[in-house]
N, C-alpha and C positions, 0 to 999 in steps of 0.2 A: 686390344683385349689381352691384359696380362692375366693368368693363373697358373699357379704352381700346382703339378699335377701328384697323385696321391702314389702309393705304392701299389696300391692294391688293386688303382686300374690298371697303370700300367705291368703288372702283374697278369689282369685279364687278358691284354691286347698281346701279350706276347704267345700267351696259350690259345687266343682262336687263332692264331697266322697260318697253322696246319690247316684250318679249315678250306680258307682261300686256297690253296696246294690240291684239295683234293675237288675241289670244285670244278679251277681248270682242268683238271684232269680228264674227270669224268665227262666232260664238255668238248673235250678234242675229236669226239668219234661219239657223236650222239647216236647214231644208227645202232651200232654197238652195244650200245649201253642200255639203249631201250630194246633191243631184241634180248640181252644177256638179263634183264629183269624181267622182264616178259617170260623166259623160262625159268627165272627160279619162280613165278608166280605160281605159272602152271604148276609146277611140283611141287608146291607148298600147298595149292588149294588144289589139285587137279580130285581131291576125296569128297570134297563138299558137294552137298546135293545140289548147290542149283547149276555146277556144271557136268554134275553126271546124269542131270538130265538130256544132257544133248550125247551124252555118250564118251563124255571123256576122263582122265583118270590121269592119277599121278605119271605116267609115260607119255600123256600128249606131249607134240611136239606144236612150234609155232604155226606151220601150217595147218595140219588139222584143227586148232583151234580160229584158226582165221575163216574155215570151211564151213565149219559147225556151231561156233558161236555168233548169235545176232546179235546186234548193236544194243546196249541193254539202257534204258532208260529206268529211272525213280520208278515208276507205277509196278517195272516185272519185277523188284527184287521185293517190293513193301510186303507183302504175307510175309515173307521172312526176316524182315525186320522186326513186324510184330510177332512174331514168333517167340524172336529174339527177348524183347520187351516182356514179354509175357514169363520169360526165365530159360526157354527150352536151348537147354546147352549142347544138342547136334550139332554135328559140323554142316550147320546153314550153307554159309559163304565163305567159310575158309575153313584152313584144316587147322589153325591156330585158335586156341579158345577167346571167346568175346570179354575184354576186362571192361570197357566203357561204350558209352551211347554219345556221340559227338552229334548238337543240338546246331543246325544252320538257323541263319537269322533270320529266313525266310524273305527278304528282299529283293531277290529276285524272282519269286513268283508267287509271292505274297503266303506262301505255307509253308510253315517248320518244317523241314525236315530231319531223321534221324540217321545217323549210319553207325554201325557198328565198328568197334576198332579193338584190337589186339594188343598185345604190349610189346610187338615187335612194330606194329603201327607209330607208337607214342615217342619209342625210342632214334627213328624215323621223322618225326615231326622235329624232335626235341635239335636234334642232329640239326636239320634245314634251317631252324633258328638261329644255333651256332655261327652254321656257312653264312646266313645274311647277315648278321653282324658282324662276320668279317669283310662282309662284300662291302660294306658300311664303311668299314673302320679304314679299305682301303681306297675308298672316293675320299672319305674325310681323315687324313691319317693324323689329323690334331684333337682327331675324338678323345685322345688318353691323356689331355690336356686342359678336358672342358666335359660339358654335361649335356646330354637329351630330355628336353622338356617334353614327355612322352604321355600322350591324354591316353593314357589306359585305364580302362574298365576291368575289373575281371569281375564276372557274376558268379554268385554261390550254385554249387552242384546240386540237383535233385535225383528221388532214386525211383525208378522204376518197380512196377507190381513185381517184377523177378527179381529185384534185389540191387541191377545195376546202378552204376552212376550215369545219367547223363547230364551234359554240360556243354557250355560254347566250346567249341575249338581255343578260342584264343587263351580260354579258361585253364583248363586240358594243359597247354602246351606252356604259357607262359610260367604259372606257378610253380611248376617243378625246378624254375632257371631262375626264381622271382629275387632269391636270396642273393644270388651272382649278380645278374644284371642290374638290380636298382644303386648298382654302386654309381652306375654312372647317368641315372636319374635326376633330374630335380624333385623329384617326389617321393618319398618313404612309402614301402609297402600298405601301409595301413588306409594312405591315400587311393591305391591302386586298389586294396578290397573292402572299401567303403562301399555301403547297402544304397546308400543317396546317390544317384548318379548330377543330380545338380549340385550337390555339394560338393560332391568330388572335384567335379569340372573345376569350381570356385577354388578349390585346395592346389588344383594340378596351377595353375593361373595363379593362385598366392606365391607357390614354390617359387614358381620360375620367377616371377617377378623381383624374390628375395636374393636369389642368384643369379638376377641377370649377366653378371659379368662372366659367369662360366658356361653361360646357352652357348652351344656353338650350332647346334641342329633342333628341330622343332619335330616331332611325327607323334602318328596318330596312326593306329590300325582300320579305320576305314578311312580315304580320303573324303568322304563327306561329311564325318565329323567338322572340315572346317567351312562347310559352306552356311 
């Protein structure tokens, strides 16, 4: 497989490399790093009501909220979801205000669910995306040589009685990167936010096939897309 690679990936691949840097990083000392996010949690939401119902405030510390917080499952936060949905912009569940409603696909227990997210949430997602493409880039370091034939969907956003957006996750997250990363696609965007998801499929499958000589990797965001 010969192909001459473009400027502009390799342009990209040299600007995720930081990514991979801060990934092992933050991986050397996971105890660490999940107790030092676990407090900035608490004191970022420690104002919202549904942890001041147990009694706690932006000064918990990790103990006390390990004491006085029970194990929270879908069913205790939903009133506040729909709250949410409904427009009500208290500080529900966090002390950051709500910009979007991220829509699950319900396959795991057969019902939609919604959760609420933040725009320090998005910028967090957006970030983990970066880091896996370079975690990517360094299994396959001839990524910036060749192309991913990548069967992505993204579905259109709808807006809730309150006014919000919700939408898939993958929706949310991809689109904001959509412009950057289909460089190294066999598919153009227009393929990826096509309304026909069979015709899509049929487009993502033309692409590749027209570029075979540059496929060096094949993915898909759910793995049973290929069963």
């Amino acid at each position: 497989m010969t192909v001459e690679s473009t400027e502009d990936n390799i342009d990209l691949m040299e600007s995720e490399r930081p990514g991979l840097e801060d990934w092992e990083k933050a991986t050397k000392n996971p105890k660490v790093e999940q107790e030092r996010l676990l407090e900035y949690i608490l004191k970022k939401n420690g104002s919202s009501h549904y942890l001041q119902q147990f009694g706690l405030n932006e000064t918990a510390d990790i103990h006390t909220f390990r004491e006085l917080v029970p194990v929270c499952k879908y069913e205790n936060i939903l009133p506040y979801i729909e709250r949410i949905v409904q427009g009500d912009k208290a500080p529900l569940l966090s002390g950051d205000p709500v910009v979007e409603l991220f829509r699950s696909s319900g396959t795991s227990g057969g019902h939609l669910k919604r959760y609420p997210i933040t725009e320090e949430d998005i910028t967090l997602r957006v970030r983990f995306q970066e880091i896996t493409r370079s975690i990517f880039n360094g299994v396959l370091p001839k990524q910036e040589k060749g192309k991913t034939m990548f069967f992505m969907h993204l579905l259109p956003a709808q807006k809730t009685s309150g006014g919000l957006l919700q939408l898939p996750t993958t929706t949310s997250v991809f689109q904001r990167e959509l412009s950057k990363a289909v460089l190294q696609f066999t598919s153009p965007k227009e393929v990826i936010l096509a309304s026909n998801f069979k015709e899509a499929t049929y487009c993502h499958l033309l692409c590749g096939l027209l570029q075979r000589d540059q496929v060096i990797s094949i993915r898909t965001v759910f793995a049973s897309f290929f069963l």
